[in-house]
KOLROKE-809012 format. One record per residue (C-alpha): residue number from 1; x, y negated, z negated. Coordinates in nm, 3 decimals. Layout:
residues N
[node NUM,[X,Y,Z]]
...
This chain:
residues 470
[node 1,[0.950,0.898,6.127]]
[node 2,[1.119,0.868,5.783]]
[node 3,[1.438,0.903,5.930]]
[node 4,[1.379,0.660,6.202]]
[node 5,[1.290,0.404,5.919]]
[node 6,[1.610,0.451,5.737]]
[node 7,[1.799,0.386,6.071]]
[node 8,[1.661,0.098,6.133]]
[node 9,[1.666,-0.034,5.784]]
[node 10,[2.043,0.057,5.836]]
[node 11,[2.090,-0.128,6.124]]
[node 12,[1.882,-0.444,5.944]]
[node 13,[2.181,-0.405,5.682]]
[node 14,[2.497,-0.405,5.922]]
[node 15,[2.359,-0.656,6.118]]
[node 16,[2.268,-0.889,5.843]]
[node 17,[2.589,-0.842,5.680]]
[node 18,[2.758,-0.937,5.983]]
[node 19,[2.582,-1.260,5.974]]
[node 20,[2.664,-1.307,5.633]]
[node 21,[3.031,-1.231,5.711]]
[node 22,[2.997,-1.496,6.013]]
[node 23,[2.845,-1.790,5.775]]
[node 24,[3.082,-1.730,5.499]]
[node 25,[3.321,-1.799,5.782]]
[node 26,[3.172,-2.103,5.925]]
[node 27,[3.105,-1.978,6.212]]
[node 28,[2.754,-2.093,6.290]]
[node 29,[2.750,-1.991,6.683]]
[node 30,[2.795,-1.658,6.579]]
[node 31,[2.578,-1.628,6.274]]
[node 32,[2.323,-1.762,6.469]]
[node 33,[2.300,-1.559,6.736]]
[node 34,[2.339,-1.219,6.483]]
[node 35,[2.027,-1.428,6.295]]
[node 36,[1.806,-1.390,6.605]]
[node 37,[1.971,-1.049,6.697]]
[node 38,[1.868,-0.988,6.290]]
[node 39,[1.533,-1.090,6.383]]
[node 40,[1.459,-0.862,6.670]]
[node 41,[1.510,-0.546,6.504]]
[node 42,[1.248,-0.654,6.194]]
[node 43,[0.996,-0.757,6.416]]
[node 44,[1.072,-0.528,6.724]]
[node 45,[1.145,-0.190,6.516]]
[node 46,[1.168,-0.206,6.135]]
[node 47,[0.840,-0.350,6.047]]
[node 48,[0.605,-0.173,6.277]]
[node 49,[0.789,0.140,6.218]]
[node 50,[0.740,0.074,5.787]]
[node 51,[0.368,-0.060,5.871]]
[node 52,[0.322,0.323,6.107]]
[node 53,[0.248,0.499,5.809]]
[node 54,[0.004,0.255,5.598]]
[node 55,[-0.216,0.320,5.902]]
[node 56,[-0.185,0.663,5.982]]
[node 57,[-0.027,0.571,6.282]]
[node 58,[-0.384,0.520,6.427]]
[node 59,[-0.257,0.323,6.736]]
[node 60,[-0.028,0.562,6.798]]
[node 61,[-0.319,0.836,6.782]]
[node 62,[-0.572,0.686,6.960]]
[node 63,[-0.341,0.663,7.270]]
[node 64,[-0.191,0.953,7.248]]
[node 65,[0.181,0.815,7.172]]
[node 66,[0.436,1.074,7.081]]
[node 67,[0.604,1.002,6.733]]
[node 68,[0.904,1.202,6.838]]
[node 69,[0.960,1.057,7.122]]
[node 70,[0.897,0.741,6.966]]
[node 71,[1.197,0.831,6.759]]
[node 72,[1.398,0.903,7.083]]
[node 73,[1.274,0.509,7.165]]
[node 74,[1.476,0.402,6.805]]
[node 75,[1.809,0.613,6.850]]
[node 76,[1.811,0.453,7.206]]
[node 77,[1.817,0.136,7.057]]
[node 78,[2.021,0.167,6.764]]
[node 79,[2.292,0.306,7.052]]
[node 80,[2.274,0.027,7.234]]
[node 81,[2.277,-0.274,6.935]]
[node 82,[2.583,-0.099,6.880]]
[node 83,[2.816,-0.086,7.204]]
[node 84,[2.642,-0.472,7.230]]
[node 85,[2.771,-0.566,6.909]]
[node 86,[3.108,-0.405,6.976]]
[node 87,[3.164,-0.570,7.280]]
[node 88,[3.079,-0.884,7.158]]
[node 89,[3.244,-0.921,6.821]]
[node 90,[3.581,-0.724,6.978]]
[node 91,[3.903,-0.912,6.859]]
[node 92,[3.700,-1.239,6.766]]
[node 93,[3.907,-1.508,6.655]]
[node 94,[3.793,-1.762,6.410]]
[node 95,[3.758,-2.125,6.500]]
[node 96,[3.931,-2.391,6.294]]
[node 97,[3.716,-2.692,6.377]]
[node 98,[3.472,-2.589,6.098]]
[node 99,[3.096,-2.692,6.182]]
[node 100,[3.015,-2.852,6.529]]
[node 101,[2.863,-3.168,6.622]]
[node 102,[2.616,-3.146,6.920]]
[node 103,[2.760,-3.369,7.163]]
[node 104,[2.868,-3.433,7.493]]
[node 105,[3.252,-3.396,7.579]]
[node 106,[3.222,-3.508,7.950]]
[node 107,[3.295,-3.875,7.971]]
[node 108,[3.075,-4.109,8.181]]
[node 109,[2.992,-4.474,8.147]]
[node 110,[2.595,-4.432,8.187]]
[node 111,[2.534,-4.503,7.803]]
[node 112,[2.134,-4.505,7.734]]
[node 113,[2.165,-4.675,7.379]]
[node 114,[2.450,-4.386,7.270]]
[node 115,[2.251,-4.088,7.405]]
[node 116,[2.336,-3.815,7.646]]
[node 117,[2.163,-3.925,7.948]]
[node 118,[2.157,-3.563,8.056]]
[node 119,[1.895,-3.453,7.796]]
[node 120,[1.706,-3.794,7.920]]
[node 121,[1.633,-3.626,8.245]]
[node 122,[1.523,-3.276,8.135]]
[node 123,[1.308,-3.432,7.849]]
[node 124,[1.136,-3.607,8.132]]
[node 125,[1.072,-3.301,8.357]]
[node 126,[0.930,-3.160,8.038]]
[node 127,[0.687,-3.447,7.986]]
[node 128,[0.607,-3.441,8.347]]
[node 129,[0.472,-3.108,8.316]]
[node 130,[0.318,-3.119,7.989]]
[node 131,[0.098,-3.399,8.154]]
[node 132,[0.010,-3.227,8.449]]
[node 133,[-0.060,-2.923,8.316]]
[node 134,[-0.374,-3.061,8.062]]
[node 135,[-0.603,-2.987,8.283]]
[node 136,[-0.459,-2.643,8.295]]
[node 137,[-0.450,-2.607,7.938]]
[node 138,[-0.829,-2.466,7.938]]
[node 139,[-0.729,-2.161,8.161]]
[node 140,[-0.605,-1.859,8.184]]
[node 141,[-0.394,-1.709,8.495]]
[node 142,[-0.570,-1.414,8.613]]
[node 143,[-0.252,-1.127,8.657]]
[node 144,[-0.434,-1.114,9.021]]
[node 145,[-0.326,-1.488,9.070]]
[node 146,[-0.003,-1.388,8.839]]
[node 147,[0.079,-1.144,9.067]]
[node 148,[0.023,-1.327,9.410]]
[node 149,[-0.268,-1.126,9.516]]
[node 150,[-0.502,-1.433,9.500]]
[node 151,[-0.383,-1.709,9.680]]
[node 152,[-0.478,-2.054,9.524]]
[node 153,[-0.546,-2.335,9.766]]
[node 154,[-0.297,-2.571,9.551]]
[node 155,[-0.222,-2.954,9.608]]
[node 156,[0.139,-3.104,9.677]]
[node 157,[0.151,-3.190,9.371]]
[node 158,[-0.010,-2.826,9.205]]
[node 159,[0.312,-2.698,9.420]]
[node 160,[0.534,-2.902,9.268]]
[node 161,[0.407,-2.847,8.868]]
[node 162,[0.456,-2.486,8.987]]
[node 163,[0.829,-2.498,9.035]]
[node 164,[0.937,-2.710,8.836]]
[node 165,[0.838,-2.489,8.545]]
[node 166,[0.927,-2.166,8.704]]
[node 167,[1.289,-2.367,8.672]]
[node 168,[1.258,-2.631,8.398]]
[node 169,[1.005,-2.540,8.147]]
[node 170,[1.195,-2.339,7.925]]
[node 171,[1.476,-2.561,7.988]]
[node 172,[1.294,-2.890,7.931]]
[node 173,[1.214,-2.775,7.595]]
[node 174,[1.522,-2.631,7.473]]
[node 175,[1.669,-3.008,7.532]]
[node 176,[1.392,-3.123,7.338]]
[node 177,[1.507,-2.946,7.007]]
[node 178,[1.846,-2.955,7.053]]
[node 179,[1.769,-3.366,7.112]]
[node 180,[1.599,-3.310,6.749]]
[node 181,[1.940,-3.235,6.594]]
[node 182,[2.132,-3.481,6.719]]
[node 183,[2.199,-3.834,6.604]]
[node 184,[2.193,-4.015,6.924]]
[node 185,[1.915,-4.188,7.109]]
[node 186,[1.670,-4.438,7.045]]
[node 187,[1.362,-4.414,6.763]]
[node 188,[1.128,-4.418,7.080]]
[node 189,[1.292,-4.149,7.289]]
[node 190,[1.283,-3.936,6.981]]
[node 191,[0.898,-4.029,6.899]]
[node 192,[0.847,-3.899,7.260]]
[node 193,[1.018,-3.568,7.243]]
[node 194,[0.826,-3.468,6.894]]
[node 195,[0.482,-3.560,7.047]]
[node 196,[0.603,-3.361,7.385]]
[node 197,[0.708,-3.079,7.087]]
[node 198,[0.384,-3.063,6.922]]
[node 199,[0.170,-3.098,7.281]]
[node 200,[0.388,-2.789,7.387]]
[node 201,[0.237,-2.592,7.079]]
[node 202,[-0.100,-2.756,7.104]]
[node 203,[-0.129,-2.584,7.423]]
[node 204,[-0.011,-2.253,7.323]]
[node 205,[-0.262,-2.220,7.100]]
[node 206,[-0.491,-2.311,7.384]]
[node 207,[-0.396,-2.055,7.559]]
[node 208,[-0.389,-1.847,7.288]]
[node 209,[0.013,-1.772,7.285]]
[node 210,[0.066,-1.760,6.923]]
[node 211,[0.367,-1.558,7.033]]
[node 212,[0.491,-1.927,7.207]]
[node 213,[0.478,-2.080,6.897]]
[node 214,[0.689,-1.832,6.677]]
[node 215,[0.922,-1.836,6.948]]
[node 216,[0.977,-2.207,6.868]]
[node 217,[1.006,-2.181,6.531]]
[node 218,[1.285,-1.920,6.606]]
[node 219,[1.454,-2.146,6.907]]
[node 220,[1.474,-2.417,6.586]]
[node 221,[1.621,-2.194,6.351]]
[node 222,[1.865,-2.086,6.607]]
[node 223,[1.943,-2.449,6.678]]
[node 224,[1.970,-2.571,6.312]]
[node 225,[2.182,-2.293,6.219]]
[node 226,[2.422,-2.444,6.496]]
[node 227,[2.421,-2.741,6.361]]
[node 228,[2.440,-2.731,6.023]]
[node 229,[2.524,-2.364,5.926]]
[node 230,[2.178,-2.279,5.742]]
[node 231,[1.808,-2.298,5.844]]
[node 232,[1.655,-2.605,5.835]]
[node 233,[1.273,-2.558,5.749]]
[node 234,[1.134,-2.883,5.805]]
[node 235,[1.020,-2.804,6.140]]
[node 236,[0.967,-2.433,6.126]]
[node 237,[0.738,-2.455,5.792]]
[node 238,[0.466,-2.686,5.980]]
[node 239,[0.498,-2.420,6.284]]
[node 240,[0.381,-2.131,6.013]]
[node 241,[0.092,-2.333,5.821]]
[node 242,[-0.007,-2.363,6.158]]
[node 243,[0.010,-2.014,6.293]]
[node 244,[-0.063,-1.814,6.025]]
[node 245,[-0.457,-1.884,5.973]]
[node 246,[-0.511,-1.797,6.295]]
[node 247,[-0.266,-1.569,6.395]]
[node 248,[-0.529,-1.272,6.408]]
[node 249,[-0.795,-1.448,6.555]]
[node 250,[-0.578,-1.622,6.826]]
[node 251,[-0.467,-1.258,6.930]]
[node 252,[-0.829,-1.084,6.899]]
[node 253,[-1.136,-1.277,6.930]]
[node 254,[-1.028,-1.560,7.087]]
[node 255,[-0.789,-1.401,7.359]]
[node 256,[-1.075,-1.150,7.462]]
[node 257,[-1.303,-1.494,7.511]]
[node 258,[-1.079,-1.674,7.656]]
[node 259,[-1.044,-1.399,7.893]]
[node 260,[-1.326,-1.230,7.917]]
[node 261,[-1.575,-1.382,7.751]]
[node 262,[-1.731,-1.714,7.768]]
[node 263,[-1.432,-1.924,7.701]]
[node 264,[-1.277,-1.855,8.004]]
[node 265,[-1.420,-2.202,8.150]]
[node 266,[-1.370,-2.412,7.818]]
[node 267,[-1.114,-2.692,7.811]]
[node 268,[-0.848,-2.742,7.566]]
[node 269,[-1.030,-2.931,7.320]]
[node 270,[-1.341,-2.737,7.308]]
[node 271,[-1.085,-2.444,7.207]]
[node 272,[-0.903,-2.651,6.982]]
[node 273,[-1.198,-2.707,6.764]]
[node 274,[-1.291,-2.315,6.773]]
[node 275,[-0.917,-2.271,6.633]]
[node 276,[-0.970,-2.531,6.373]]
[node 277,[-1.309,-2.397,6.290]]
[node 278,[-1.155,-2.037,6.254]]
[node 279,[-0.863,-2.112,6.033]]
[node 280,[-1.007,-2.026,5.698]]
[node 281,[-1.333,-1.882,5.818]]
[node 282,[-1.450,-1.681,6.083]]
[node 283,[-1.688,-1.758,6.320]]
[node 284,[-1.895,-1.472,6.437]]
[node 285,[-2.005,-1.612,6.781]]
[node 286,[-1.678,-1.613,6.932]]
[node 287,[-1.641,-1.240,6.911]]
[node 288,[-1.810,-0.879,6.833]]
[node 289,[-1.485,-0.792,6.652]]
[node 290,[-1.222,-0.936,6.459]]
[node 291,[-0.901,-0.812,6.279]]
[node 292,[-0.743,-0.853,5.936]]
[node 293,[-0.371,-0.982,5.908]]
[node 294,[-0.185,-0.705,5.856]]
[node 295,[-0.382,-0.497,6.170]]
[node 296,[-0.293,-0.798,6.354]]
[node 297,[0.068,-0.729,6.285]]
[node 298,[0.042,-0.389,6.358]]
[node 299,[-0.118,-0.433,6.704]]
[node 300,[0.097,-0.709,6.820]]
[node 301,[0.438,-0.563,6.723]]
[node 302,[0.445,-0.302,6.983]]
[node 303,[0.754,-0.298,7.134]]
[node 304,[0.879,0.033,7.004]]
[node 305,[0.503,0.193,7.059]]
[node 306,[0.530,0.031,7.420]]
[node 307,[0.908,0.177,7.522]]
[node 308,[0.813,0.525,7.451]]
[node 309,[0.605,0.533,7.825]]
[node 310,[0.948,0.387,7.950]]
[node 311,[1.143,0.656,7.817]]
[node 312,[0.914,0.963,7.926]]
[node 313,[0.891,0.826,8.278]]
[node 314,[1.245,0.851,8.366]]
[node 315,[1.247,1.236,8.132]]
[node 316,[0.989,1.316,8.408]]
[node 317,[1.223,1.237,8.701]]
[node 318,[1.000,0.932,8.789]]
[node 319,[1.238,0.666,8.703]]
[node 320,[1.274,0.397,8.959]]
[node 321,[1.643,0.333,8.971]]
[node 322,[1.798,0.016,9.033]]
[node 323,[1.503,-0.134,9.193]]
[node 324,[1.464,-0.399,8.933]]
[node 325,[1.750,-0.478,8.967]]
[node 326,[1.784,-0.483,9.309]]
[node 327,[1.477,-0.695,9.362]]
[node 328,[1.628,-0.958,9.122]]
[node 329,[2.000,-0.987,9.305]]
[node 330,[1.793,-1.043,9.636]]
[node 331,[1.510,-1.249,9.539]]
[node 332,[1.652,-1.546,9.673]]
[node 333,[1.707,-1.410,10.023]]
[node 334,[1.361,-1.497,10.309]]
[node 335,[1.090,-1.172,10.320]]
[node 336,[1.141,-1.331,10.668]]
[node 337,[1.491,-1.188,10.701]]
[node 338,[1.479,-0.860,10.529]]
[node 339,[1.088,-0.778,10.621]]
[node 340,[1.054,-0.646,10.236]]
[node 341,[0.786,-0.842,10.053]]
[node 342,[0.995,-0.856,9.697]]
[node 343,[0.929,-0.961,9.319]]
[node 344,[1.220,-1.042,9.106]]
[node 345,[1.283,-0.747,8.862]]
[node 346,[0.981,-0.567,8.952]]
[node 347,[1.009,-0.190,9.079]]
[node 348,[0.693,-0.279,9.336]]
[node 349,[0.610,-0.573,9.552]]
[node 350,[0.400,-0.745,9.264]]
[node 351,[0.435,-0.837,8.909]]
[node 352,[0.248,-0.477,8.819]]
[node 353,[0.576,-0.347,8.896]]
[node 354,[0.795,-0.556,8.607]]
[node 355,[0.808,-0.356,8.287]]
[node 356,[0.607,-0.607,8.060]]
[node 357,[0.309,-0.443,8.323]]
[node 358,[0.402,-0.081,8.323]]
[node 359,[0.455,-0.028,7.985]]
[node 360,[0.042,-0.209,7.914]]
[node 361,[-0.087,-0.029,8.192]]
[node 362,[0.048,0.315,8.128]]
[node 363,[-0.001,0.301,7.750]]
[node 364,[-0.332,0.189,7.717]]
[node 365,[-0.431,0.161,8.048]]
[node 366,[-0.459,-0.236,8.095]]
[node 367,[-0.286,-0.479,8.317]]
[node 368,[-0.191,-0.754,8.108]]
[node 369,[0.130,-0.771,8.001]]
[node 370,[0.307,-0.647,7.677]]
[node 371,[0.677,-0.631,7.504]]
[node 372,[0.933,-0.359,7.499]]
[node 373,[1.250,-0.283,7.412]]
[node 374,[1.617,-0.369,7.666]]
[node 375,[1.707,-0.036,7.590]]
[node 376,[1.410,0.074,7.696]]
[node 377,[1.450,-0.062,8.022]]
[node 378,[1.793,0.029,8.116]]
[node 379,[1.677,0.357,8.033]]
[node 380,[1.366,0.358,8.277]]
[node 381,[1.616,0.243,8.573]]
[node 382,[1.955,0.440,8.506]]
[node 383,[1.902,0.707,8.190]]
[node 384,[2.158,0.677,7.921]]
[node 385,[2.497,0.650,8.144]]
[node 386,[2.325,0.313,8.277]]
[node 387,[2.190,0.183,7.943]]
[node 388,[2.549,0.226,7.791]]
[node 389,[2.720,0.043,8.067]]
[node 390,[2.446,-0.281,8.050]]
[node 391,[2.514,-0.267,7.660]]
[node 392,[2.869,-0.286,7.710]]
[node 393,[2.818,-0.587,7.975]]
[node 394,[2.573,-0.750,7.802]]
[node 395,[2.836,-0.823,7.483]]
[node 396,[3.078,-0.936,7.745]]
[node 397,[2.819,-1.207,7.865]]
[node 398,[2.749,-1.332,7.532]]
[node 399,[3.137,-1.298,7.389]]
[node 400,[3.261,-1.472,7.712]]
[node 401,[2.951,-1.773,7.668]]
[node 402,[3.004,-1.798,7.286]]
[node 403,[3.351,-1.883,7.377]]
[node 404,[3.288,-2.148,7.655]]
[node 405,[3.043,-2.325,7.416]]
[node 406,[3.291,-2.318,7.148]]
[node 407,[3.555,-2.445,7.329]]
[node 408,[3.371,-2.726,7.478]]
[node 409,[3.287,-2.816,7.150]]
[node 410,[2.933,-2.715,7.143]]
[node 411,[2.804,-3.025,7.428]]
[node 412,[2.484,-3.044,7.605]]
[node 413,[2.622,-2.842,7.876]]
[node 414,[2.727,-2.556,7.696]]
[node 415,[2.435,-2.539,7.461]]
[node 416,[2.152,-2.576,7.683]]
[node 417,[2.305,-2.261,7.944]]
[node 418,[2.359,-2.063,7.587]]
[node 419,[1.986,-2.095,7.479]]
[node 420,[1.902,-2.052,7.815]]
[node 421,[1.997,-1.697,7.785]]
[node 422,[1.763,-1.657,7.499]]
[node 423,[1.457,-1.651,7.741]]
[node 424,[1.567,-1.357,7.964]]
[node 425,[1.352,-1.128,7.807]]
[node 426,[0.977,-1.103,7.899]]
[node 427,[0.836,-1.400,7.664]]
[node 428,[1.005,-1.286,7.381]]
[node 429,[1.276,-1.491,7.234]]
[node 430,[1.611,-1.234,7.251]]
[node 431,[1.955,-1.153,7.208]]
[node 432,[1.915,-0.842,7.412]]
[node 433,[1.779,-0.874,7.749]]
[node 434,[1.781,-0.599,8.082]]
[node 435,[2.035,-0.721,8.366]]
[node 436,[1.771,-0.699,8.616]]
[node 437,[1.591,-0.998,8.408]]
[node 438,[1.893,-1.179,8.314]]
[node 439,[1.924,-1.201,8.715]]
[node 440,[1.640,-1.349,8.759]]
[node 441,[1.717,-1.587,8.494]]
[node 442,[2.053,-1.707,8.620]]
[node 443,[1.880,-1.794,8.970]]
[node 444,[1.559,-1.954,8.857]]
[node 445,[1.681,-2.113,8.573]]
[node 446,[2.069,-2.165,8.466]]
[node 447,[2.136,-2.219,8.811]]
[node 448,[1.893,-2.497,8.877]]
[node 449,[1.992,-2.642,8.525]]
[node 450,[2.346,-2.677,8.629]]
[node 451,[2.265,-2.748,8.970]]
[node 452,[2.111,-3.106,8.816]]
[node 453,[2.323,-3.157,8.518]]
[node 454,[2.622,-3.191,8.722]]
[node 455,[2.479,-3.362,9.001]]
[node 456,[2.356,-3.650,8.768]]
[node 457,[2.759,-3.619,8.655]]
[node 458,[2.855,-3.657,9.000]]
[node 459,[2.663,-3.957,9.076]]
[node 460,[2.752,-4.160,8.762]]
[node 461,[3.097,-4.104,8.811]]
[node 462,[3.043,-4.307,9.159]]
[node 463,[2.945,-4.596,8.953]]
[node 464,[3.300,-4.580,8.809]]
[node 465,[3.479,-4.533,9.081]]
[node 466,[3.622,-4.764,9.379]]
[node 467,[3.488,-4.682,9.670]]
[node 468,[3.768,-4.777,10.000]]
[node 469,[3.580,-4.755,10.327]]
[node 470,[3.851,-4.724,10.597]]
């Protein structure tokens, strides 16, 4: 594995010296999005892979993971960063406007005190479902009721809650921070978005995400590096005091109570207090077992570990071809009219068929869900001739949508689809992201999105315009 270590910590270098090139350049787009791409590989490959050997690779042991063909899991990758960054830095030309401002370059006449009534409306849906959903904050989806094998009698308005974050949630808050860096809107509407901002991590925690909270410190980082051309810690620095304490016991004790123990019932603030109680000391009740920080670290960064089932499935012949993808291009289309129950980037009929379940399930032998690596994936549904091809189409995507958000001059629009694309990849914040999930992204979310910015655009413009009725 010492060879695996020095690729990756080779791969750390290139790609952090291409963000260094890009910032020395001013171009912040680009650095930021190598800065994310910069923080996959640590957390996804270099520091689990450094941390293997300071515990005897005991995870890795007890499961019966192969370290060689975990080091078939890192070449994999390393090919595929690669052709991605290839692709996407090919014959880049720099931009002479220097740094960006945030703004809006469509011109309308609806004017809500200077601000961008388009983040207004988004910011809202957000709200909308951060309100509804406090009485979920105390629970925990069962994958059975994940999965659609349980069918919940739900309300109207359940129904509603339900799609509007399968389409907005993400969205909602990725307004909400990029509202944070702007200069527009009133002192009240930007009192409302930090308190939705904080409510959104309160429940994390809740839930016991602490990966949803690191992800928004990241999502701000991306967004202030945007803006400004460096990191801007005076929102991510709060985000870490917070997480830190807890990170271990929000991803041992607690997530075993508050799924199988006797949390499961508890509301939000009766968990709240058991977080705040467990911060700096631990309280024994909650659990039979608890971890230190640095096992914590090791355990949770598994993405490498969890590719390596990925990899040997498709070695065996057992790959499942395109059906991910497949299932993804025609999720939109009636079971009615094709008679083929279907799940959106699953290889089954059910969400134990998406990758984030197989790789749990035939690791360790659970059904929750878990990370893993794009490569990975392209690998499980095409071997390498079909992970080379997605690499090379995936730096198209992000060259061609770097370039549209640069030359609209960085506006709501542009941003909002951009960071939208940051959320294709199975709850973890990426650059890299399987086609079969950046399918199901562009129907349930970008589409949606744009479906409703430029309706709203459509309608003001009405107010400006004569209307002759023959």
């Amino acid at each position: 594995m010492i060879l695996a270590i020095v690729l990756c910590l080779a791969l750390q270098f290139i790609t952090f010296y291409l963000f260094l090139n890009e910032t020395k350049k001013k171009q912040s787009l680009y650095a930021a999005i190598l800065l994310v791409l910069n923080i996959n590989i640590l957390m996804q490959m270099t520091i689990p892979l450094i941390m293997g050997p300071f515990f005897s690779f005991s995870i890795e042991k007890k499961f019966n993971i192969s370290l060689l063909h975990m080091f078939e899991v890192v070449v994999l990758q390393i090919i595929y960063i690669a052709i991605f960054l290839t692709t996407f830095l090919y014959k880049k030309k720099n931009s002479k406007s220097g740094l960006p401002t945030i703004r809006s370059n469509i011109k309308n006449t609806v004017n809500l005190n200077s601000f961008d009534y388009r983040f207004f409306v988004f910011i809202i849906i957000g709200v909308y479902l951060f309100a509804t959903s406090l009485s979920l904050a105390g629970t925990v989806q069962t994958v059975a009721e994940i999965a659609g094998e349980v069918q919940k009698d739900n309300s109207f308005l359940d129904l509603v809650t339900i799609y509007l974050r399968t389409m907005f949630e993400w969205t909602a808050l990725v307004t909400a921070i990029l509202f944070l860096f702007t200069s527009k809107g009133s002192k009240l509407i930007r009192i409302i978005v930090i308190i939705f901002c904080v409510g959104v991590v309160i429940r994390q925690l809740a839930l016991g995400l602490r990966g949803g909270v690191f992800i928004i410190a990241v999502l701000v980082m991306f967004v202030s590096y945007v803006k400004t051309n460096k990191i801007n810690f005076r929102f991510i620095i709060p985000l870490l005091i917070v997480l830190i304490p807890v990170f271990s016991f929000l991803g041992g004790s607690f997530r075993d109570s508050i799924t199988r123990g006797f949390l499961v019932e508890a509301g939000m603030n009766e968990r709240l207090e058991i977080i705040a109680s467990n911060m700096f000391s631990s309280d024994k009740t909650v659990s039979k077992y608890e971890e230190t920080f640095s096992e914590s670290v090791y355990s949770r960064l598994e993405a490498t570990r969890n590719s390596v089932s990925l990899i040997e499935t498709f070695n065996k012949g057992e790959g499942v071809g395109l059906k991910p993808l497949i299932s993804s291009v025609t999720a939109l289309v009636p079971q009615q009219i094709t008679g083929v129950k279907n799940y959106a980037a699953s290889s089954t009929d059910n969400a134990y068929g998406t990758a984030m379940h197989v790789v749990r399930e035939k690791t360790y032998g659970y059904t929750d869900m878990g990370p893993f690596l794009a490569s990975a994936h392209e690998y499980w549904e095409g071997g390498p001739l079909y992970l080379i091809i997605s690499a090379f189409l995936l730096g198209i995507i992000w060259r061609k949508v770097t370039k549209w958000c640069v030359r609209r001059g960085y506006d709501t629009i542009s941003l909002i689809v951009l960071l939208l694309l940051l959320d294709a990849h199975h709850g973890e914040m990426s650059i890299l992201f399987p086609f079969s999930l950046g399918v199901r992204l562009l129907y349930f979310q970008i589409l949606p999105t744009l479906i409703i910015i430029y309706s709203i655009d459509f309608m003001s413009n009405l107010k400006t315009k004569k209307v002759v009725f023959k």
